[in-house]
SEROLUM-336803 format. One record per residue (C-alpha): residue in three letters; x, y, z. Coordinates in nm, 3 decimals. Example, Ala and Ser with C-alpha at 12.3 -4.5 7.8 and 13.67 -1.06 7.14 Angstrom:
REC,titi,X,Y,Z
REC,ALA,1.230,-0.450,0.780 $
REC,SER,1.367,-0.106,0.714 $
END
This chain:
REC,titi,X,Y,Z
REC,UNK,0.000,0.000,0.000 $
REC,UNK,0.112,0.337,-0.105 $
REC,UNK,0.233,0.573,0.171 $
REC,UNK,0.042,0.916,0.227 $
REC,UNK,0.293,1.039,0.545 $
REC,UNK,0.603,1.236,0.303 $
REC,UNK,0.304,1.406,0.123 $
REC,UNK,0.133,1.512,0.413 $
REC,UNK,0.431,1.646,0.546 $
REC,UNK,0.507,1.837,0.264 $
REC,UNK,0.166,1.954,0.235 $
REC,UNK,0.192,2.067,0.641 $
REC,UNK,0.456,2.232,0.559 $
REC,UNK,0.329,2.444,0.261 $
REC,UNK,0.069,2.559,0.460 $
REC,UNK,0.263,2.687,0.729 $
REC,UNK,0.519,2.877,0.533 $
REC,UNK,0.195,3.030,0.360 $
REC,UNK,0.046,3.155,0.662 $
REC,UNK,0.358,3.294,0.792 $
REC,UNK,0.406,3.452,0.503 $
REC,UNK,0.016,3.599,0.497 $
REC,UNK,0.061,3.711,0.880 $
REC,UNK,0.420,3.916,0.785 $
REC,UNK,0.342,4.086,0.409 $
REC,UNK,0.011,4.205,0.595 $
REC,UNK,-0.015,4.564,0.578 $
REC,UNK,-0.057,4.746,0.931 $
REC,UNK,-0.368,4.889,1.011 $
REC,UNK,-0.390,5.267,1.046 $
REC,UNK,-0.461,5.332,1.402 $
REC,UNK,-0.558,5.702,1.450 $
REC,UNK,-0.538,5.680,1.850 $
REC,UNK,-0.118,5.587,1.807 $
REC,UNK,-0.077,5.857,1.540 $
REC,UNK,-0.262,6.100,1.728 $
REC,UNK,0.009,6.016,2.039 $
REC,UNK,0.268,6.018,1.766 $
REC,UNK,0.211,6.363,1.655 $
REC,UNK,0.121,6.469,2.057 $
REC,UNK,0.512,6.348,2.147 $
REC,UNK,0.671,6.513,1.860 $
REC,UNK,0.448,6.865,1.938 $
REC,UNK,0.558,6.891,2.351 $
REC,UNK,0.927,6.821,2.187 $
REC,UNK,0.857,7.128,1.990 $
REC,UNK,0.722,7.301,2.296 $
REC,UNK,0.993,7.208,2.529 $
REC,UNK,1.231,7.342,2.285 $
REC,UNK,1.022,7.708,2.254 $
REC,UNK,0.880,7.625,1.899 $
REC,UNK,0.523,7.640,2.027 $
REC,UNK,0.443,7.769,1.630 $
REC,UNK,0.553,7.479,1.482 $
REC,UNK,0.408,7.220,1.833 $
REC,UNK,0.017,7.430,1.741 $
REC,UNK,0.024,7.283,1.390 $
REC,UNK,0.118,6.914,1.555 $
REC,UNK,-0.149,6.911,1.851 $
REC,UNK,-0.385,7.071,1.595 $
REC,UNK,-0.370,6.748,1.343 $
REC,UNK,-0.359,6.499,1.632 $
REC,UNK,-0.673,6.624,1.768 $
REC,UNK,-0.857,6.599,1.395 $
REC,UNK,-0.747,6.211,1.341 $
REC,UNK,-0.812,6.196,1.719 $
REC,UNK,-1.071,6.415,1.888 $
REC,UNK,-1.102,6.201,2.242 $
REC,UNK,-0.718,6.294,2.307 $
REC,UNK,-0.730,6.511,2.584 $
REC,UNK,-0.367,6.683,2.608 $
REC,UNK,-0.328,6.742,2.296 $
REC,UNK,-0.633,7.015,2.300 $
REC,UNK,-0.473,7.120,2.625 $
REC,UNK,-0.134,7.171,2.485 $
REC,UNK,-0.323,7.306,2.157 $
REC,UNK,-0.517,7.585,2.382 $
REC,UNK,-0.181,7.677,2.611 $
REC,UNK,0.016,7.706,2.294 $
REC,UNK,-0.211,7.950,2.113 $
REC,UNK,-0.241,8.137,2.358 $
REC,UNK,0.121,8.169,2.412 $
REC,UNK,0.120,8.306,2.036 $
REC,UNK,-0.146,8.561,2.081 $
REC,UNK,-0.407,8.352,1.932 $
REC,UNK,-0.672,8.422,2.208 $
REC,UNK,-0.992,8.339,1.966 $
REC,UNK,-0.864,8.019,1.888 $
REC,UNK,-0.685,7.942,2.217 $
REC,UNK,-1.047,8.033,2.396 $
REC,UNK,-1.196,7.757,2.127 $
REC,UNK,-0.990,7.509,2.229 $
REC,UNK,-1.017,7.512,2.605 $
REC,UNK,-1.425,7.531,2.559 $
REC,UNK,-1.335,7.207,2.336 $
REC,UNK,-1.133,7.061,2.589 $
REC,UNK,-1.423,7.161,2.871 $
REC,UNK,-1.698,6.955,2.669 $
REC,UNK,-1.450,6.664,2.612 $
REC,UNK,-1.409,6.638,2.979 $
REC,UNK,-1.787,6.592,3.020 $
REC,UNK,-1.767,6.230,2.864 $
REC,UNK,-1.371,6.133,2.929 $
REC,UNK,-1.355,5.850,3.169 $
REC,UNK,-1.265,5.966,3.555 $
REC,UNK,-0.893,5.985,3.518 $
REC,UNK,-0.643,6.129,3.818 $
REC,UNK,-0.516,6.272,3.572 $
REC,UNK,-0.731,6.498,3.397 $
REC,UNK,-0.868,6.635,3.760 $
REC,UNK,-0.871,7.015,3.797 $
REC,UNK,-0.911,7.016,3.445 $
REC,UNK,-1.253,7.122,3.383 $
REC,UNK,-1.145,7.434,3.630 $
REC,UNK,-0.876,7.516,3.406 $
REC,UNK,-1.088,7.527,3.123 $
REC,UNK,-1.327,7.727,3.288 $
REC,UNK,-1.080,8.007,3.428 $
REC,UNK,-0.867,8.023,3.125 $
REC,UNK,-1.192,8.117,2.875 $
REC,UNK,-1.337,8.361,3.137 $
REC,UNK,-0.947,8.501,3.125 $
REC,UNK,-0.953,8.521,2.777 $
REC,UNK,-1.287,8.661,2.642 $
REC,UNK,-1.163,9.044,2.697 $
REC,UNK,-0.912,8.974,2.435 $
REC,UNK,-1.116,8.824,2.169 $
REC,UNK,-1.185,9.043,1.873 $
REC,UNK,-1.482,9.023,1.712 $
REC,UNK,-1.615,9.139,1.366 $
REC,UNK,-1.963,9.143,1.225 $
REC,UNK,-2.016,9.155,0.840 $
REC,UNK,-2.299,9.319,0.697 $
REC,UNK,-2.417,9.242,0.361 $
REC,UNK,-2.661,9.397,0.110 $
REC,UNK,-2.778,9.171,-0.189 $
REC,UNK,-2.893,9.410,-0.475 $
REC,UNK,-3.097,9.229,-0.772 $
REC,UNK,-3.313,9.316,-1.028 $
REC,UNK,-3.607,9.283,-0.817 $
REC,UNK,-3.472,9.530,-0.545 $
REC,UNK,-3.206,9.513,-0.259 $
REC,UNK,-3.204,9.363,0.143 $
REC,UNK,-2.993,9.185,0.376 $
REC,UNK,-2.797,8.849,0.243 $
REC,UNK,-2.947,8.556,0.422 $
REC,UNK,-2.926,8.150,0.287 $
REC,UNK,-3.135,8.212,0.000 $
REC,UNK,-2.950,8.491,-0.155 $
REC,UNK,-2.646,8.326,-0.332 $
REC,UNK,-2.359,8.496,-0.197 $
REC,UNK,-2.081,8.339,-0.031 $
REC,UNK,-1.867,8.567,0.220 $
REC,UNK,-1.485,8.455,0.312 $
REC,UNK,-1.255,8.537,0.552 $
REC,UNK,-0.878,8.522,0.424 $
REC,UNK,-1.015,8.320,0.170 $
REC,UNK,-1.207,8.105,0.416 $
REC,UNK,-1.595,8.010,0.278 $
REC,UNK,-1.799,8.050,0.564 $
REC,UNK,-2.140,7.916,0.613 $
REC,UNK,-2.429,8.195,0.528 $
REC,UNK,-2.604,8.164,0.862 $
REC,UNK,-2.298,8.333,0.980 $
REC,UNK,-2.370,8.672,0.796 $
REC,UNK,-2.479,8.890,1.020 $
REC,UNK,-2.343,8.746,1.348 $
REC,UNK,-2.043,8.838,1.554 $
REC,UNK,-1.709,8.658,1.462 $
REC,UNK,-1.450,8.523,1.678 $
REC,UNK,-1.129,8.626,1.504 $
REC,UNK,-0.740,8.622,1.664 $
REC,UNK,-0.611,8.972,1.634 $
REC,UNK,-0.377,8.985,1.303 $
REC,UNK,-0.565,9.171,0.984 $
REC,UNK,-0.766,8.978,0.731 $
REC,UNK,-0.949,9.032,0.432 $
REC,UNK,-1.306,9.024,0.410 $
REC,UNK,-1.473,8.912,0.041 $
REC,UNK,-1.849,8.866,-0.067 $
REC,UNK,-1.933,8.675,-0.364 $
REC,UNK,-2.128,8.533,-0.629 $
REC,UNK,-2.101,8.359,-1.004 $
REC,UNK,-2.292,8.624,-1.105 $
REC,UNK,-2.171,8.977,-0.961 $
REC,UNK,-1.866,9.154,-0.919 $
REC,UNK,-1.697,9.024,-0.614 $
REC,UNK,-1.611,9.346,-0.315 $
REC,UNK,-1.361,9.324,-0.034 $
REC,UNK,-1.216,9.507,0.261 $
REC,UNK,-0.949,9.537,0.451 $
REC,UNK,-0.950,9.519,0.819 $
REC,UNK,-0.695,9.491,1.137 $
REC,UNK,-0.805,9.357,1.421 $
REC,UNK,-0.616,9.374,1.798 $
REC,UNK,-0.698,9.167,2.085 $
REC,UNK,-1.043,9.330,2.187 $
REC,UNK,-1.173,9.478,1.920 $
REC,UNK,-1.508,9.509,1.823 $
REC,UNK,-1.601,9.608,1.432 $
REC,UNK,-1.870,9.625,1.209 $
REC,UNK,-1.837,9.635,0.841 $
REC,UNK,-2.092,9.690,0.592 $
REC,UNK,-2.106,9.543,0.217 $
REC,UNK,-2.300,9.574,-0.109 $
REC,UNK,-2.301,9.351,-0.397 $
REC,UNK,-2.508,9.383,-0.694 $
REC,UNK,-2.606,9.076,-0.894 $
REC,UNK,-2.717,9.046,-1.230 $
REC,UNK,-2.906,8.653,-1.255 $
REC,UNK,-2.835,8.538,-1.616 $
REC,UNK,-3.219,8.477,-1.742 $
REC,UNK,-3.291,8.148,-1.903 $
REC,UNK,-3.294,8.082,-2.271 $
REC,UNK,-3.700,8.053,-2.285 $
REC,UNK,-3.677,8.386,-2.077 $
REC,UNK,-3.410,8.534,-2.268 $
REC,UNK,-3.623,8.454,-2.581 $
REC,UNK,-3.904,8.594,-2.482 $
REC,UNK,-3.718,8.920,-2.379 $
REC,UNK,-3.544,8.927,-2.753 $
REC,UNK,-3.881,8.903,-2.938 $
REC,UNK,-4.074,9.188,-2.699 $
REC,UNK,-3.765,9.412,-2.736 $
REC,UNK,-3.789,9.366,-3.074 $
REC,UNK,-4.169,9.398,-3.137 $
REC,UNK,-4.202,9.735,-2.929 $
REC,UNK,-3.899,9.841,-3.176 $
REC,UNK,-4.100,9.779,-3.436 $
REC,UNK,-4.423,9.978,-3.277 $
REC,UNK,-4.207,10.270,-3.178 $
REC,UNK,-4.053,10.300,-3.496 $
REC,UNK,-4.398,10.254,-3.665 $
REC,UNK,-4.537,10.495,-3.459 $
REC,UNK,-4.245,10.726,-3.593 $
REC,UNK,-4.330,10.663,-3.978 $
REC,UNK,-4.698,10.794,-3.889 $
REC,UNK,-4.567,11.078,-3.746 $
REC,UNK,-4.316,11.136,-4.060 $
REC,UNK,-4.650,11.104,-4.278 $
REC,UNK,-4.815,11.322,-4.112 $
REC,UNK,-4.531,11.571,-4.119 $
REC,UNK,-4.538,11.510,-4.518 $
REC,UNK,-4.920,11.549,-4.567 $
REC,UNK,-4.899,11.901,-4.310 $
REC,UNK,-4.634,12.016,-4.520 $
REC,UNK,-4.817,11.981,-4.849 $
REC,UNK,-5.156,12.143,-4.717 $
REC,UNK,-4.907,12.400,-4.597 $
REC,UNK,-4.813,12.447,-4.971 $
REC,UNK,-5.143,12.455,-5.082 $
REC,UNK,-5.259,12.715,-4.867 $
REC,UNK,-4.997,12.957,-4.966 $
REC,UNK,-5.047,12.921,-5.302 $
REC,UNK,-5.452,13.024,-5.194 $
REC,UNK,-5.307,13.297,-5.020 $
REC,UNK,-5.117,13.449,-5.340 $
REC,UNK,-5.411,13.402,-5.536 $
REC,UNK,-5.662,13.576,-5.310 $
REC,UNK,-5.377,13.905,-5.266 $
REC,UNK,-5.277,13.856,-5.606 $
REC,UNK,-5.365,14.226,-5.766 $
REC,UNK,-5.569,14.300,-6.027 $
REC,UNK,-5.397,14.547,-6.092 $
REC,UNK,-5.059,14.790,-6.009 $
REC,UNK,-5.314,15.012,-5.796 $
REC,UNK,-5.486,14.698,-5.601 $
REC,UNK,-5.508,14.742,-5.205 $
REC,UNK,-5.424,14.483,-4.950 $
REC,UNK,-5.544,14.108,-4.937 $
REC,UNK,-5.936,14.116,-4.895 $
REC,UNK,-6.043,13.962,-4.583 $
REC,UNK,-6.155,13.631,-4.774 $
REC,UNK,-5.752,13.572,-4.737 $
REC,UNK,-5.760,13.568,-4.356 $
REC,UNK,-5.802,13.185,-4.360 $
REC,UNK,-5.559,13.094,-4.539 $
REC,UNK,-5.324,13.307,-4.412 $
REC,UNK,-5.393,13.192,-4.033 $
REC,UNK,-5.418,12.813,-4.209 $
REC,UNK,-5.076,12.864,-4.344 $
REC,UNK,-4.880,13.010,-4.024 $
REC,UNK,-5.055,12.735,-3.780 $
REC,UNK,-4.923,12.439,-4.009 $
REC,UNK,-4.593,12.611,-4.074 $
REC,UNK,-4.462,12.529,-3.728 $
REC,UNK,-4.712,12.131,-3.694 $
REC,UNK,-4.516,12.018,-3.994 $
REC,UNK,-4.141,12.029,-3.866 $
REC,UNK,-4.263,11.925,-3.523 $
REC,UNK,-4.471,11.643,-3.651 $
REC,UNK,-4.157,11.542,-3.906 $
REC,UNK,-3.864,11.606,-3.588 $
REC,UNK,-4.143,11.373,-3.314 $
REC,UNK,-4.169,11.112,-3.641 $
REC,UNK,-3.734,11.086,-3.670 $
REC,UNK,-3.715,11.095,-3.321 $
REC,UNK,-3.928,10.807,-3.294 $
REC,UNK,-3.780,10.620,-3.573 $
REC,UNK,-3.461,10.615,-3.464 $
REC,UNK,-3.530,10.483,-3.099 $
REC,UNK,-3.740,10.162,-3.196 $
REC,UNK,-3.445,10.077,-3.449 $
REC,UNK,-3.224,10.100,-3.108 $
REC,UNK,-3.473,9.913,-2.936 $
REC,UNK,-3.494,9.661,-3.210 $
REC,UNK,-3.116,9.618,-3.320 $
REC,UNK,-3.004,9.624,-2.932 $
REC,UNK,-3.246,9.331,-2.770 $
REC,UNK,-3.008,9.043,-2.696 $
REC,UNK,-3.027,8.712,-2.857 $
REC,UNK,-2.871,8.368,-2.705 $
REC,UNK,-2.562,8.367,-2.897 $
REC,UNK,-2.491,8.699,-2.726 $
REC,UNK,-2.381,8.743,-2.389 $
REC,UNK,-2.636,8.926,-2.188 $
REC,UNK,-2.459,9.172,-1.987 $
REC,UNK,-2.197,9.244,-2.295 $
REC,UNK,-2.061,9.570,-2.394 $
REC,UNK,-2.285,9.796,-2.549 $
REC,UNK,-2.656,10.057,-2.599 $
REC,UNK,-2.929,9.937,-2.384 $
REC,UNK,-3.263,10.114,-2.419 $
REC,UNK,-3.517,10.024,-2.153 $
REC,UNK,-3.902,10.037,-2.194 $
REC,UNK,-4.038,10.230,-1.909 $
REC,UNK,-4.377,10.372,-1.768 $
REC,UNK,-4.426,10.681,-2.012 $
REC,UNK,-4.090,10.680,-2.093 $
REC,UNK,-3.768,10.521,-2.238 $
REC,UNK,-3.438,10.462,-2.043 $
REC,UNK,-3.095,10.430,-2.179 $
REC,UNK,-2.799,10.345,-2.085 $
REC,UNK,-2.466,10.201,-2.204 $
REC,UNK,-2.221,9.936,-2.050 $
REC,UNK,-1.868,9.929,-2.057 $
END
């Protein structure tokens, strides 16, 4: 009978050296609580040695991969305040006060919540604070910026949330640059300095011009165009009615030459058949130009209005005349 025990050896031993194999070419797990004390060692290094700059940056990444670690918010919040960072050093002992509410009882961590307590009391003098004021200006009218109005406001380039327009800022004294924005506006910022408790208040206005839709934009195109077309219309009545007053003009002088017209060398004045004419002739004499002037006038606004309404291959806030229908009147204006 053929013998199984050299195979099964072999096999025993191919299945060992694979495991061993499997358990070393593993890769290690990330494990943000050892990182987190990674990066907390190398920051109190940086500390011990007076780099409390370069230590901030440290405690500030080990407490985002690791929230629950307790000293590095601590040394976070001692070292900005060290720098003059009192907003931010006052943010991260309130942090450090609501972690303490669900850390496990440690001997260590006693007297903390005191700590946390004093130090933010200390520092909320020296907080500077900034509120940002922003008017939204549209086609419909103007008001406050709120969530619905499209803007975005930053803070060195920061985005901040819209519910936060309008409400006092927590800012470390240093200066900064305050921006309001929108796809569809001209962007405004100002400058500001801020020390350690300062209050300010800063007001800005942007103006936004909503690109219309192309059913919308259509629809704008063809009534631009149509009240060109009634305007200048309108004008070419006027021009004919300049035309036909000049010509019954005409034709009452010529009745006024034949009524004077004298018999003879020793003929008086005009009778006073004449008198109508006369008065006919003067009255349209000054209708016709005015009728003729109202009728070019007219003619030459609706071809504005009609060669200036905007069509989808052109861009709707482009260079150019823009004539705008209003209530008893017509507006112009032209963009650069």
């Amino acid at each position: 009978m053929k013998s199984f025990g050299p195979w099964l050896r072999h096999l025993a031993f191919a299945s060992t050296f694979v495991l061993v194999s499997a358990t070393f070419t593993r890769p290690a797990l990330a494990d943000p609580e050892s990182d987190a004390k990674d990066l907390f060692q190398r920051g109190r290094d940086l500390r011990q040695k007076g780099d409390c700059n370069g230590a901030a940056v440290l405690f500030r990444k080990a407490v985002k991969i690791y929230p629950n670690g307790l000293g590095s918010i601590r040394n976070l919040a001692e070292c900005e305040e060290q720098l003059g960072h009192y907003a931010s050093s006052r943010r991260a002992w309130l942090d450090l006060k609501r972690a303490l509410i669900t850390a496990p009882n440690d001997p260590k961590y006693e007297g903390w919540d005191k700590d946390s307590e004093d130090a933010s009391t200390r520092l909320a003098p020296k907080v500077a604070h900034v509120m940002v004021d922003i008017t939204v200006k549209t086609p419909d009218g103007e008001g406050p910026a709120n969530e619905r109005s499209g803007v975005d406001l930053l803070v060195n380039g920061e985005v901040l949330p819209a519910n936060l327009i309008g409400t006092s800022l927590e800012r470390d004294p240093g200066d900064y640059t305050i921006r309001v924005q929108a796809p569809d506006a001209q962007p405004v910022e100002q400058r500001i300095a801020l020390a350690a408790g300062d209050s300010k208040r800063i007001a800005l206005r942007i103006a936004r011009t909503p690109k219309l839709a192309d059913d919308e934009l259509e629809a704008r195109r063809k009534s631009r165009r149509t009240l060109g077309v009634i305007v200048a219309g309108a004008g070419g009545l006027f021009l004919v009615g300049g035309g036909v007053t000049y010509l019954m003009m005409l034709s009452a002088r010529d009745d006024l030459e034949k009524a004077c017209a004298p018999a003879d060398v020793n003929a008086g004045p005009c009778p006073p058949a004449a008198q109508d004419a006369k008065d006919r002739g003067q009255t349209l004499r000054f209708v016709a130009p005015a009728l003729a002037g109202v009728g070019l006038a007219a003619v030459g606004i609706g071809a504005a209005i009609f060669l200036t309404a905007p069509s989808s291959s052109q861009p709707q806030q482009g260079k150019g005349l823009y004539i705008y229908p209003g209530l008893g009147r017509l507006d112009a204006a032209w963009r650069f």
